[in-house]
C-alpha positions in Angstrom: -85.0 62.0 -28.1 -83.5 65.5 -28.9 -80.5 64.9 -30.9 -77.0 67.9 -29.9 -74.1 68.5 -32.0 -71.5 68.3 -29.3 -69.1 70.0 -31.7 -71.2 73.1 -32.1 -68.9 76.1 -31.8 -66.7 75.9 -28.7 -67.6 72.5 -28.9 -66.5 72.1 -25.0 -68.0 70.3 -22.3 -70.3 72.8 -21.3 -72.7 71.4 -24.4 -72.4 68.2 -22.2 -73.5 69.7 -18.7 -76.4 72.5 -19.8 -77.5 69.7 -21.8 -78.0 67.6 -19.0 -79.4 70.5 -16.7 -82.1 71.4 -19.2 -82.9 67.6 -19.9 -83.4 66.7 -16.0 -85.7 70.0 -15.9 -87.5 69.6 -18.9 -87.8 65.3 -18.6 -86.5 65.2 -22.1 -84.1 62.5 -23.1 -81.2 63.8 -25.5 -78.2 62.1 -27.6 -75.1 64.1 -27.8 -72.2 63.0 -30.8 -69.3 64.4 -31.7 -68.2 65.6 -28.0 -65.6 68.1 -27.3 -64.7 67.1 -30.9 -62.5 70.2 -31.6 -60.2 69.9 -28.7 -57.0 68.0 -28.1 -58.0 65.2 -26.4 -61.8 65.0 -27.4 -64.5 63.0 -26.0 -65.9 62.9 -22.4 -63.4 63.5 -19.7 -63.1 62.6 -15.8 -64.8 65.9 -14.8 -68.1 65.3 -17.1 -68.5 62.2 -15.8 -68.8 63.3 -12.1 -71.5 65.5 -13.5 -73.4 62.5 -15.4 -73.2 60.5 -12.3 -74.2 63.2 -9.9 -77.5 63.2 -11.9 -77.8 59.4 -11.9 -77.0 59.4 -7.9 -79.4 63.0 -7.1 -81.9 61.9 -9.6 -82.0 58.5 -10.4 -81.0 59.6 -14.2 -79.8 56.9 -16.5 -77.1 57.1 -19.2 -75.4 55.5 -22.2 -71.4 55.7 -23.4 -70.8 57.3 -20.6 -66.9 56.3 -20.5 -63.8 58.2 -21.0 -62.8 59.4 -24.0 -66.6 58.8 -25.1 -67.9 61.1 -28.2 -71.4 60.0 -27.8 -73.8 60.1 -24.9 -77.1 59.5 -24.3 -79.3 60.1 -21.1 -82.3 59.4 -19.9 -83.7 61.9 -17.1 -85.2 61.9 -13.6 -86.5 64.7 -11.3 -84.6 66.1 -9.2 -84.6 65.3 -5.6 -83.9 67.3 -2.4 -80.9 65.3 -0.5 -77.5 66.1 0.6 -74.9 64.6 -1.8 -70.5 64.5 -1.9 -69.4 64.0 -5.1 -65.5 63.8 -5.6 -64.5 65.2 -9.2 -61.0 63.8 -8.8 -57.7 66.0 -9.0 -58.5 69.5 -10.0 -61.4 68.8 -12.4 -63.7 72.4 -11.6 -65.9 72.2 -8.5 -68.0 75.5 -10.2 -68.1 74.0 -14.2 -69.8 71.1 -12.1 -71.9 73.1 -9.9 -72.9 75.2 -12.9 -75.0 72.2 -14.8 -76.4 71.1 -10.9 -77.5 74.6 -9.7 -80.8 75.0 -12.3 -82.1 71.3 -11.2 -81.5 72.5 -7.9 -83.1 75.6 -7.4 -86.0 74.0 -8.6 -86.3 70.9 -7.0 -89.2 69.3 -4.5 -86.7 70.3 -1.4 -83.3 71.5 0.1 -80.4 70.4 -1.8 -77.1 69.9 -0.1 -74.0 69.3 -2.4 -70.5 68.6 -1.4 -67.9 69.3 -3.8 -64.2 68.0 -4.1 -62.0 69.2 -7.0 -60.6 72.7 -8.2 -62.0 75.6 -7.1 -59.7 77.9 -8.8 -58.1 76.4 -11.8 -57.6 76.9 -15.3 -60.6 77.2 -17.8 -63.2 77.8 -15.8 -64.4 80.3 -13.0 -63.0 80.8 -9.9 -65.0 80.0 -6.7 -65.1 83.5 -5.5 -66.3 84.3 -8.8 -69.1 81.9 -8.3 -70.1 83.3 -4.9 -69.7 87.0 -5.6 -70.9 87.6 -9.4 -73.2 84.5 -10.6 -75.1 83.7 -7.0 -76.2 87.5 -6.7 -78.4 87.3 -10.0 -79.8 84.3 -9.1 -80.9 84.6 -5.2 -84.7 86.1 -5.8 -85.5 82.6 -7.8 -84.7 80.8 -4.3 -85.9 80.7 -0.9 -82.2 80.4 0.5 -78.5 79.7 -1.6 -75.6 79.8 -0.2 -72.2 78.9 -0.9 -69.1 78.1 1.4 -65.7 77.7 -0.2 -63.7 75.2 2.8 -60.5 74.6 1.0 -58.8 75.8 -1.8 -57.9 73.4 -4.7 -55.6 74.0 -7.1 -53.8 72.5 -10.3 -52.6 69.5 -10.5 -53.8 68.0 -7.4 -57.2 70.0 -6.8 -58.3 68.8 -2.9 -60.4 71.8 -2.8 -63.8 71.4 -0.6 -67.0 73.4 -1.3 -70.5 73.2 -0.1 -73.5 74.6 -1.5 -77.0 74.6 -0.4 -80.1 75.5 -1.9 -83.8 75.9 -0.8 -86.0 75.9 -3.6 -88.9 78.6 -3.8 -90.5 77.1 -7.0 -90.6 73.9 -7.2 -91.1 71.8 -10.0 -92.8 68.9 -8.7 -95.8 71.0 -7.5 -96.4 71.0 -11.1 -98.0 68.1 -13.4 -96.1 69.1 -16.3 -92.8 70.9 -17.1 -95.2 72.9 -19.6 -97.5 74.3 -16.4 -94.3 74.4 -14.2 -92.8 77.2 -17.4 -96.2 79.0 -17.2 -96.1 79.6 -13.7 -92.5 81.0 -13.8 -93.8 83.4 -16.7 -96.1 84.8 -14.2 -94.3 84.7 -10.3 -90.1 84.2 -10.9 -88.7 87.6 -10.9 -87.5 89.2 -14.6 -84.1 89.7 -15.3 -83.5 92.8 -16.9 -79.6 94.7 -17.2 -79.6 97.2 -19.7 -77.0 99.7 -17.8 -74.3 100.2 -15.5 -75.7 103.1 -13.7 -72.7 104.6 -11.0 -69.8 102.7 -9.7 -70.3 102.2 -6.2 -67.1 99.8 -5.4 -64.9 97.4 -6.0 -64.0 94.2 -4.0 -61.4 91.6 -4.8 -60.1 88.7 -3.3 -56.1 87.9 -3.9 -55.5 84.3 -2.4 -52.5 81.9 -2.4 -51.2 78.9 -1.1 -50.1 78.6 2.1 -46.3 77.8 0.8 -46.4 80.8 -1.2 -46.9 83.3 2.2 -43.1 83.9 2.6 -42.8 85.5 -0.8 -46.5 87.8 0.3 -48.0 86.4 -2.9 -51.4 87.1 -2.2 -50.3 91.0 -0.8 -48.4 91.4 -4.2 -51.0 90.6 -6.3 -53.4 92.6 -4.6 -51.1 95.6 -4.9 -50.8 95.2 -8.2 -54.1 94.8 -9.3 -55.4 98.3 -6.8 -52.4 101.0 -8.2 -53.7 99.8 -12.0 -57.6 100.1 -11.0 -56.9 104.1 -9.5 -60.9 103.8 -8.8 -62.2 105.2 -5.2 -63.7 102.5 -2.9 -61.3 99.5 -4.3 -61.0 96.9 -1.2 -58.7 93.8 -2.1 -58.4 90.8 0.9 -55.0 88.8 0.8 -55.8 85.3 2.1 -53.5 82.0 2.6 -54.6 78.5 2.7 -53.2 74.7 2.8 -53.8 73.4 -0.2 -52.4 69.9 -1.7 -51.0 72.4 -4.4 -49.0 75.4 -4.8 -51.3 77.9 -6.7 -52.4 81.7 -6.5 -55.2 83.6 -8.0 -57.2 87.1 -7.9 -61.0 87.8 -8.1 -62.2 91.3 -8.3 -66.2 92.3 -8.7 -67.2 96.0 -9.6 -70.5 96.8 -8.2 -72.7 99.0 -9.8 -75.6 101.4 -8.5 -78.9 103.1 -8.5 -79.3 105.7 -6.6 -76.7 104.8 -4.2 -78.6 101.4 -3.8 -77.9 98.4 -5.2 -80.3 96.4 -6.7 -81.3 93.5 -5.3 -83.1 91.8 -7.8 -81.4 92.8 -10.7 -77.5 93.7 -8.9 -74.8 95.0 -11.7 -71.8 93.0 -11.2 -68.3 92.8 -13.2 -66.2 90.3 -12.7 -62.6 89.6 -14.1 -59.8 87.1 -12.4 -56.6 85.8 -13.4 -54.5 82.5 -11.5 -50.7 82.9 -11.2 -48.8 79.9 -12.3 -45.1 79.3 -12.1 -42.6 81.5 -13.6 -44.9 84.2 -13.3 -44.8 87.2 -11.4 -47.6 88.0 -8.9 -47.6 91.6 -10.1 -48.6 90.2 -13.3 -51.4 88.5 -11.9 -53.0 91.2 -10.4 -52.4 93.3 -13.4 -54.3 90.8 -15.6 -57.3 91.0 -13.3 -56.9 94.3 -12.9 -57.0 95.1 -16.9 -59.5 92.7 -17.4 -62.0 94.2 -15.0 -61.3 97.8 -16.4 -62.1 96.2 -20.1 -65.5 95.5 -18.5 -66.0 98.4 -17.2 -65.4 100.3 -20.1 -67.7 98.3 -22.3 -70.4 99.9 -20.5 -72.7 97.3 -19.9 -73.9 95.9 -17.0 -73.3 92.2 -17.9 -69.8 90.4 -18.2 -68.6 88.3 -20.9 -68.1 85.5 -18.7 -71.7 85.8 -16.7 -74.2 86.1 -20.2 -74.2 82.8 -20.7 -75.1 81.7 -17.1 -78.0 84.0 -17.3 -79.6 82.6 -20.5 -80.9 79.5 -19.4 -82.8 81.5 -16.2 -83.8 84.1 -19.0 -85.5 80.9 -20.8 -87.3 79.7 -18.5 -89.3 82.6 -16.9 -90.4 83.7 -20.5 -89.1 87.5 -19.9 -85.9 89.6 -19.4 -83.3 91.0 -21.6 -79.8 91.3 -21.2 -76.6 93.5 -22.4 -73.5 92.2 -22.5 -70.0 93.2 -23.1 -69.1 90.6 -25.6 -72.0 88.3 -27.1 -69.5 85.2 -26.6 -69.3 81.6 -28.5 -70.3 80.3 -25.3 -73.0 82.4 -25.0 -74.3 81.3 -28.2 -73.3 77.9 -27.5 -76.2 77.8 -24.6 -79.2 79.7 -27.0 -78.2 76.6 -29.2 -78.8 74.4 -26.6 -81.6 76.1 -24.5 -84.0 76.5 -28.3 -83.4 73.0 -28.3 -84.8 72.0 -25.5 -87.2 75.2 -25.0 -88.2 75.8 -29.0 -87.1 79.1 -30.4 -87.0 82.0 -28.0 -83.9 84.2 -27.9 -83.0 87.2 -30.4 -79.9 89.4 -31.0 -79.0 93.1 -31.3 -75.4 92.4 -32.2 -74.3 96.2 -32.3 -75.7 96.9 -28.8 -74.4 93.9 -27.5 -78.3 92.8 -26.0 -80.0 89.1 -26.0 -83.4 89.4 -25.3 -86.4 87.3 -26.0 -88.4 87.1 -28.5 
């Protein structure tokens, strides 16, 4: 049983969930102690536990000390199986943070995978659902037949009630395989690489500014927007304003910057910055859109092709085909977080250039 130190570095729940992503793929059991022991209130919370139990209910997984407040877990894994599944989080615990540990299993399971999400799509600590759809899916559509993602209802803090669907139609497929080992070798040879060493030319930007429906009378979303486009002064800037009911009052911006090659963007490796920022009360929507906006203009001006936020989403993918190489514009604690937790499962395989900012394999 592989053995985690849930207290490594961020020490956050994301040990818990790619922990339990690369265990389900790889079939190997693993004990996690000492969970989220750096934060307030440490131990396992409501949200990782919708994740343990997805597994248990799409794969037949088992677990131990899996209660609230928990330091310690240990599971036991199970393939993956194509099925169509509703999981409720509960409040606003994040529909992406959970979608994040499922997608791997799922792109690489025996057959479509359905999953119906209710929680927070765009809360605190964790990446917004346009985010999701816009900057992360991109990357990772050549290592599926079909993936798609629909965002139904907005949910935001305290009450979450926000509905998303995603589906996926695996390409490879694990089970075709007798062994996770044969499975690896294959994706060495027939996944695609992925390889972002540049920005190449700005081609545009997209955003989307969204609010809650209560918030239209003050033009929220339209003020946030506004904000975030006279800071960016960049030509081909397109920001949507949306409203929606939500169980919540809330606001929030996404903005992407899409790079290109030759006035065409790639589509197996795409160059794609994201930034966001949520409103919250007592704060101006200008100000919103002015974090976004400064935030996305910090990762343009690092000059590489890969967001702080997105490196460490990338790593596990990077892992498994056996090739690619990445440059980021911060090498994050989260980022290294996931190499921690990817060589444990995987063996040794990343290696750093910390002054140019690359992760590559070794």
């Amino acid at each position: 049983m592989i053995s985690i130190d849930g207290g490594y570095l961020e020490g956050g729940g994301q040990i818990v969930r790619t922990a339990l992503a690369l265990s389900s793929l790889t079939q190997q059991p693993f004990e996690a102690e000492n969970i989220r022991k750096g934060r307030p209130n440490p131990g396992l919370k409501a949200q990782h536990l919708s994740c343990i139990r997805a597994f248990e209910e799409l794969a037949g997984a088992k677990s131990q000390y899996a209660t609230l407040a928990s330091d310690k877990l240990q599971f036991f894994p199970a393939p993956v199986k194509g099925r169509t599944m509703s999981i409720d989080i509960g409040t606003a615990g994040s529909v992406t943070l959970l979608l994040q540990s499922l997608l791997m299993p799922a792109i690489f399971a025996d057959s479509k995978v359905r999953l119906k999400i209710t929680g927070g799509t765009d809360v605190p600590w964790s990446p917004p659902a346009d985010y999701f759809a816009n900057v992360l899916l991109p990357h990772l559509s050549n290592f599926c037949e079909k993936i798609e993602f629909k965002l139904l209802r907005r949910g935001y803090y305290p009450k979450g009630g926000g509905k998303a669907e995603l589906i996926v139609k695996p390409k490879y497929r694990l089970s075709d395989f007798g062994s996770f080992n044969e499975f690896r070798a294959y994706l060495n040879e027939a996944a695609p690489k992925i390889s972002l060493s540049s920005q190449n030319a700005l081609a545009y930007v997209k955003g989307v500014s969204h609010a809650s429906a209560d918030l239209q009378k003050f033009e929220v979303a339209e003020r946030q927007a506004r904000s975030a486009k006279s800071l960016l002064e960049l030509p081909n800037v397109s920001i949507r304003s949306e409203y929606s009911e939500s169980f919540s009052p809330g606001s929030g911006i996404v903005l992407w910057a899409v790079f290109s090659d030759n006035d065409e963007v790639s589509a197996e490796n795409p160059v794609i910055l994201g930034a966001d920022a949520l409103g919250e009360k007592g704060k101006r929507a200008e100000k919103v859109g002015a974090e976004a906006a400064n935030r996305l203009l910090k990762q343009i001006g690092s000059k590489a092709p890969v967001d702080s936020y997105l490196a460490d989403q990338l790593l596990p993918f990077m892992a498994l085909t056996g090739k690619g190489s990445i440059a980021a514009s911060e090498i994050t604690d989260h980022a290294r977080t996931n190499i921690y937790l990817i060589e444990k499962f995987l063996g040794k395989c990343f290696r750093f250039d910390e002054a140019r900012r690359i992760i590559s394999l070794s």
